[in-house]
N, C-alpha and C positions, 0 to 999 in steps of 0.2 A: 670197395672202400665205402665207408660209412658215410652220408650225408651230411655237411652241414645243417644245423636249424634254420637258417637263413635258405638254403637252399630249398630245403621242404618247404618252409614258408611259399615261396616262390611258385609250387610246382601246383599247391593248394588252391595258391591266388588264381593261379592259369586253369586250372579246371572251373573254376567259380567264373574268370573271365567270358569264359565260352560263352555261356547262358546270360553274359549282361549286355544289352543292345549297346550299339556301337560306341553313341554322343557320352554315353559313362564309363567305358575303356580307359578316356585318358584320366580322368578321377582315381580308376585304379589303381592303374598301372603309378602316379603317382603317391597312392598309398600305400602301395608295395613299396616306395623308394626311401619313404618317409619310415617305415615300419624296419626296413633296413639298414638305415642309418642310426634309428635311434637302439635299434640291436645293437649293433656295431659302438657303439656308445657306451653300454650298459657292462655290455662284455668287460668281464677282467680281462682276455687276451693275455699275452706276451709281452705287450709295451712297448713293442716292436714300429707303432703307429705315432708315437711320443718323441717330439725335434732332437731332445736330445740326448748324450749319456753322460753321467755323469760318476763320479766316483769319489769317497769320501775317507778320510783316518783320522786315529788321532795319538798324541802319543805325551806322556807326562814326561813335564821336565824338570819338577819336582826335582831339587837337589837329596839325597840321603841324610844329609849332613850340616852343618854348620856352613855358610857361604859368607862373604863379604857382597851384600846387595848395592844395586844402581843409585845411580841419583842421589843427592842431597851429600854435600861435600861434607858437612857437620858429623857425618858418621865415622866412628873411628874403631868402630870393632866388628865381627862379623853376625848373620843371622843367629837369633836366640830362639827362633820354634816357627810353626808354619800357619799362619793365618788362614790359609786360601791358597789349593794347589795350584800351581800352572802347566799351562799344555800349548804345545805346537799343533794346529789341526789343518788337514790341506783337504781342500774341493776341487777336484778335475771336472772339466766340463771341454764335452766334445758334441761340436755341433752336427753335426756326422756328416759334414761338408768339407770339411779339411782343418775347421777351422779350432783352437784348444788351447784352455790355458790353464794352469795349476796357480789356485790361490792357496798359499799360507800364512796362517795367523799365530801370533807367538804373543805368548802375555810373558812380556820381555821390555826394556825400556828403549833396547834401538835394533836397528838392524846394521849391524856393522857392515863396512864396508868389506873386509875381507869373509866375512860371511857369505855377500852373495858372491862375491869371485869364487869363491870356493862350491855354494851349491851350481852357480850358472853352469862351471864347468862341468862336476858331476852328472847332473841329472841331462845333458847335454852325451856324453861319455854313456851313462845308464841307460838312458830312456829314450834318447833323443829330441828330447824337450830344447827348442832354438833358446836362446835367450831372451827375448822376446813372448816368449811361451810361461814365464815364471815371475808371480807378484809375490813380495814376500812385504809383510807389512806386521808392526808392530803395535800393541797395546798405548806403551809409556810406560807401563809400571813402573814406580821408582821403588816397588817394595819386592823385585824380582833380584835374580842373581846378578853379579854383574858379570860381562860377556867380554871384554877388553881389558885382559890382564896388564896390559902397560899402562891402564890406566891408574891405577895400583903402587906403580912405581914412580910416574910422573906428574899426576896432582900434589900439590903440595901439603894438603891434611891427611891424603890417605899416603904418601910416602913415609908420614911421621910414625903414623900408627899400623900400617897395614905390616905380617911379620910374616917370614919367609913360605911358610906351612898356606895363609891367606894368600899368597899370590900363586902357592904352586894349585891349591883346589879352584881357583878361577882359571888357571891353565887347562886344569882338566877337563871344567864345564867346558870350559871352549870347544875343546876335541869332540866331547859327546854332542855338544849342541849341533855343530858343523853335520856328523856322520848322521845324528838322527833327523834331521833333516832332510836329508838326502834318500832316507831310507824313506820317509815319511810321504813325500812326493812318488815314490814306486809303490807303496801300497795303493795309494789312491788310484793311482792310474790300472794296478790289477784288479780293480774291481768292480767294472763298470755296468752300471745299468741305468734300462731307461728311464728319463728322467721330463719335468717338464718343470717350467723355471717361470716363476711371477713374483711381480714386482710392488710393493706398496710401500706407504714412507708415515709417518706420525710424527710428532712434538717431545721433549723432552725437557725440561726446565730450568735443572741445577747448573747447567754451567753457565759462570758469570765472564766477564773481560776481569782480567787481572792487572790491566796496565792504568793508573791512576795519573794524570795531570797533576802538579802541582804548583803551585803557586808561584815557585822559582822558577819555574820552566821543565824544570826534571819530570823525572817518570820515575812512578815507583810501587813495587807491586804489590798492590793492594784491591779488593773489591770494587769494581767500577759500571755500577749497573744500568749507566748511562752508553757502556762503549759496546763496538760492536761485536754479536754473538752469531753463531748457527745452531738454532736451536732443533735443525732435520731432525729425523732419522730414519735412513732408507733401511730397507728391507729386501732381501730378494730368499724366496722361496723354493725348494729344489723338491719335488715331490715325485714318488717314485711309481711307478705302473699300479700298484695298487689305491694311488690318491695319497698315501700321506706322508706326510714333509720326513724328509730325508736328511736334509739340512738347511738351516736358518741363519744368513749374512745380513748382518747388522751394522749399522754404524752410527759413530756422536763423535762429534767434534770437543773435545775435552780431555785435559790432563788427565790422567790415571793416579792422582795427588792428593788423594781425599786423607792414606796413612801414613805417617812417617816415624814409628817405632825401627825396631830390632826384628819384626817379625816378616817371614815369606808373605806374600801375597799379589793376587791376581788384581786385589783393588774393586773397584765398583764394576769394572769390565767382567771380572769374575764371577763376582755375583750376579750379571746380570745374565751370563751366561746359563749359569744354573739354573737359573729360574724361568730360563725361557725351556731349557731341558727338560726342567721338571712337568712343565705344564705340556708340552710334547715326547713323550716317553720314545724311544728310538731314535730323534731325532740328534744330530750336532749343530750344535750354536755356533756360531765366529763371530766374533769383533773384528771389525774395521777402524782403527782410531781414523779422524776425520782431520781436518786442519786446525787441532786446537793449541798451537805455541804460544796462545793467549790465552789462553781458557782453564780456568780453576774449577774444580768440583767446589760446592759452598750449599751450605758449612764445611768444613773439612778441619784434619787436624784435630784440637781438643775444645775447638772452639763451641759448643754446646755443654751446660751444664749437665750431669749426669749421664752423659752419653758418653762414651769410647768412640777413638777413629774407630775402630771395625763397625760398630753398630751402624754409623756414619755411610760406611765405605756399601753396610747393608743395604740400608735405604736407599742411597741412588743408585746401588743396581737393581732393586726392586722397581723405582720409578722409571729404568731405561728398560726393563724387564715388559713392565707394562705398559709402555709404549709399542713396544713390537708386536706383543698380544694384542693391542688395540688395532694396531695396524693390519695383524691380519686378520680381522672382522670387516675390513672395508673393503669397498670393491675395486681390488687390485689390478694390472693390465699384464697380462700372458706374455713372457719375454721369447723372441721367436731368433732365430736367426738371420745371416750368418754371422757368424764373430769374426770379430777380425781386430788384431792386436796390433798396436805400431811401441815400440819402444826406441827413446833417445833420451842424449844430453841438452841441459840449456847451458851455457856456460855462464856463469855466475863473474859479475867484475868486482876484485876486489879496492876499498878506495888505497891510496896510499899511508902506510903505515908513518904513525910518528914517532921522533925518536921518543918525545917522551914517555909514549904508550911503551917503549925497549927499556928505560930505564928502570921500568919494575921488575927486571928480570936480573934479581942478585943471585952471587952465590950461596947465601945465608937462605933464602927460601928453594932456590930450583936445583934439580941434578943437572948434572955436564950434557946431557942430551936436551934438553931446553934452551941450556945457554946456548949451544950450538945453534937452534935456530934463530935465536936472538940475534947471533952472529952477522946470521947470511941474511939476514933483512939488517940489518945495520948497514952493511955491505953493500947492497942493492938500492938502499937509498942513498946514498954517496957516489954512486954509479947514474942516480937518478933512474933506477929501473924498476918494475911495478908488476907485481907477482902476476906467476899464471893465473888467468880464470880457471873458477872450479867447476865442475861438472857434476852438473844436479838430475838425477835422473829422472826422470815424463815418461809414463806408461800411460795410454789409452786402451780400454777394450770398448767398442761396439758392440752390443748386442741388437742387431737387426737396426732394426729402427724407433727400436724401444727401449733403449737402456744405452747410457754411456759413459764407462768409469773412470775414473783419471783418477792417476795415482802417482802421489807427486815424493820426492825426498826430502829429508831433511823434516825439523818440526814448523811445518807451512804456519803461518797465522794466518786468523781465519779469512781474511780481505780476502785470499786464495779463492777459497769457495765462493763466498759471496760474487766474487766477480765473472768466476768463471760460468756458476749459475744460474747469472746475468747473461753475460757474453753468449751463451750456446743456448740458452733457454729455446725449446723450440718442439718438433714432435716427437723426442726421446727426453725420455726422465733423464737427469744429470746427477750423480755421485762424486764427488772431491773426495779422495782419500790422502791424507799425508803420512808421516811416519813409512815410508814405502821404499825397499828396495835400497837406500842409503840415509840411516839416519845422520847424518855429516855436523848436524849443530842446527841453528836455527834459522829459517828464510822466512827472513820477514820481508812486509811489503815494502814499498818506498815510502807510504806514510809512517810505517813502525821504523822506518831505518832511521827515516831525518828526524821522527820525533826523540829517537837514541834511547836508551833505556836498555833494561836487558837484552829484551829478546831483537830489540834495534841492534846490538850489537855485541854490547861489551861481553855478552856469554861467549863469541866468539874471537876476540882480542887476547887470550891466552898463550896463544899461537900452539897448544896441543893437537890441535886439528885445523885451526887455520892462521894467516899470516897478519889477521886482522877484519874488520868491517867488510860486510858486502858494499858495494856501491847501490845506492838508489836505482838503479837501472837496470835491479838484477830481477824485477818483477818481470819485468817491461819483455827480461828474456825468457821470462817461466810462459809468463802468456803467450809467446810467440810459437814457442817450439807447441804447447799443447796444442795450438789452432794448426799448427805444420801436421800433428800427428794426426787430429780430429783429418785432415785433408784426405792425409793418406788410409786413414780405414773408410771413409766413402765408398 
């Protein structure tokens, strides 16, 4: 069998030993060890030496066709052409301890709820990935398809306008979105190699607070560049046996709001993706949306003379583009293991519903399946009884003792992070992700709840997904359960 270089090295040094008197033996013999390791170093190898594996895909969810897209109740007909494709992309990472979890990222504006019942159980069924074992996290885009065809039929501008042909191709997206999904998470995980993971973070500028004081007391949403923001943006790095980056996890705390035409797109998340692509050829991007239920891209819209939303949507994904590129110029820290994933519920209190908030539920604006829930809370307050708490899901991953990402549901405002970046600050970097696993409506803190205002509440007063307001105390239960999970990955 053929020698090692290392080995001959070795047998070189021990002949040369002979001949050198005793007192500079150990000098050698320590140059031999140093001479050996930085072999060992140099060597491409196998990768086999590298903490972790990792594995990556990606898949376009690009409709063919004409869709009825998310967000913005004002639209009344369906997509008119494609701005900026979108894609589901998933990262497996096994720490080759036991420990592994499948992230996917969707330039989509929520993650429904029966979306993850439906991957949990799959890729559980498939792969055997726990529940626990699977982040599914969303962009915002409001210029994506929309993914909840009852939505379609129970808001009250898209039930006017939306026509039989528009609810059946949001059925279908549904169906493909669901399976490719599922399928999306089994590639990743067929394809693993060694891998090693670092971590760096930079600045990013365009998101402003969108919630505005006024004079009456109200809230209203306008540019507020006194209120509070997160302007991070982490980075984590997945680089393969050979040294180069493999895939690149980003995140900013910020709407995905910059467009609001007829047109598909991925928004500034999109573009910034691309451009971190382009500047790393082989590589896959993913966005992370961060806790931004308060947070506007600005400028946005047509608010710039001579500029187009897209050109708009361009710019700040070039400036979050170049952010990451900066960040990974700086001197980052090597994320090590083990991992270790807790996932649960906070249960969310709802306050008591009034009736007058019921009496805007006529038959002239709502169909009989809204009036129905109008009903049972009509009902329940003359019973004096007070809905179930709802069930906001809290993923934590550990990495080692260097990396720790929380990943929260619903559209977090930003207090979220700030406080939780606060609260854990310590000898692991901290990550707040929202949009994650159940986009359910919006969780705001207890200062946005009592200050009232949209995302204080009334987005959720509809009773389409909820039976009315969070109660103030429903921070109090996000913070609890994450510091329960932070316990249990210790």
């Amino acid at each position: 069998m053929k020698s090692s270089p290392f080995a001959v090295l070795v047998s070189h040094v021990n002949q040369v030993m002979r001949h050198i008197p005793g007192a500079s033996r150990l000098l050698a013999a320590v140059i031999v060890v140093l001479l050996g390791c930085s072999s060992r170093a140099a060597a491409p190898g196998d990768g086999n030496e590298l903490p972790w594996r990792a594995g990556v895909a990606v898949r376009n969810l690009t409709p063919s066709g004409p869709i009825w897209l998310a967000g913005y109740a004002a639209r009344n007909a369906p997509s008119t052409g494609v701005d900026l494709e979108v894609h589901a992309k998933a990262l497996a990472l096994d720490d080759r301890r036991g420990g592994r979890v499948v992230i996917v990222t969707m330039d989509l504006i929520r993650v429904p709820h029966a979306l993850r019942v439906y991957v949990e159980s799959e890729v559980e069924k498939r792969f055997g990935l726990k529940p626990h074992e699977i982040l599914l996290n969303a962009s915002h885009t409001h210029s994506a398809p929309e993914v909840e065809p009852e939505r379609l039929i129970l808001e009250p501008v898209f039930r006017l306008s939306a026509k039989p042909w528009d609810i059946a191709a949001v059925n279908a997206y549904q169906k493909f979105l669901r399976e490719t999904v599922v399928e999306l998470v089994g590639e990743s995980l067929a394809t693993p190699f060694p891998a090693r993971l670092d971590y760096f973070h930079a600045r990013a500028g365009f998101a402003m607070n969108r919630r505005r004081l006024e004079a009456n007391g109200s809230v209203s949403n306008n540019p507020n560049p006194d209120g509070p923001v997160d302007h991070d943006v982490p980075v984590l790095r997945v680089s393969g046996a050979e040294g180069r980056p493999r895939a690149i996890v980003f995140g900013y705390a910020c709407h995905n709001t910059t467009l609001n035409g007829s047109l598909l797109s991925s928004d500034y998340a999109g573009y910034a993706q691309r451009g971190i692509e382009e500047a790393y050829p082989g590589a896959t991007a993913l966005f992370v949306a961060g806790c931004g239920g308060d947070q506007n891209p600005y400028p946005r819209h047509g608010s710039v003379r001579g500029k187009k939303p897209g050109d708009l949507a361009a710019d700040h994904g070039t400036t979050l583009a170049n952010a990451v590129l900066a960040a990974l110029t700086t001197r980052g820290r090597m994320v090590t293991g083990a991992l270790r994933v807790a996932y649960g519920q906070a249960l969310l209190a709802y306050e008591t519903p009034q009736q007058a908030d019921l009496a805007a539920f006529t038959r002239e604006k709502f169909p009989p399946e809204v009036l129905e829930r109008a009903d049972v809370l009509r009902n329940m307050l003359e019973r004096k009884e007070s809905p179930a708490p709802f069930p906001c899901p809290v993923q934590v991953l550990r990495f080692g003792h260097d990396l720790t990402l929380i990943a929260l549901g619903g559209e977090a405002v930003v207090d979220y992070s700030l406080r939780l970046k606060r609260e854990l600050a310590g000898g692991a970097a901290v990550w707040v992700a929202g949009y994650s696993n159940d986009v359910f409506g919006y969780l705001g803190s207890s200062r946005v709840i009592r200050e009232g205002g949209y995302e204080g509440g009334s987005a959720n007063t509809r009773i389409l997904n909820h039976p009315g307001r969070f109660s103030p105390l429903a921070e109090e239960a996000v913070i609890a359960k994450v510091h329960e999970l932070v316990r249990q990955t210790d």
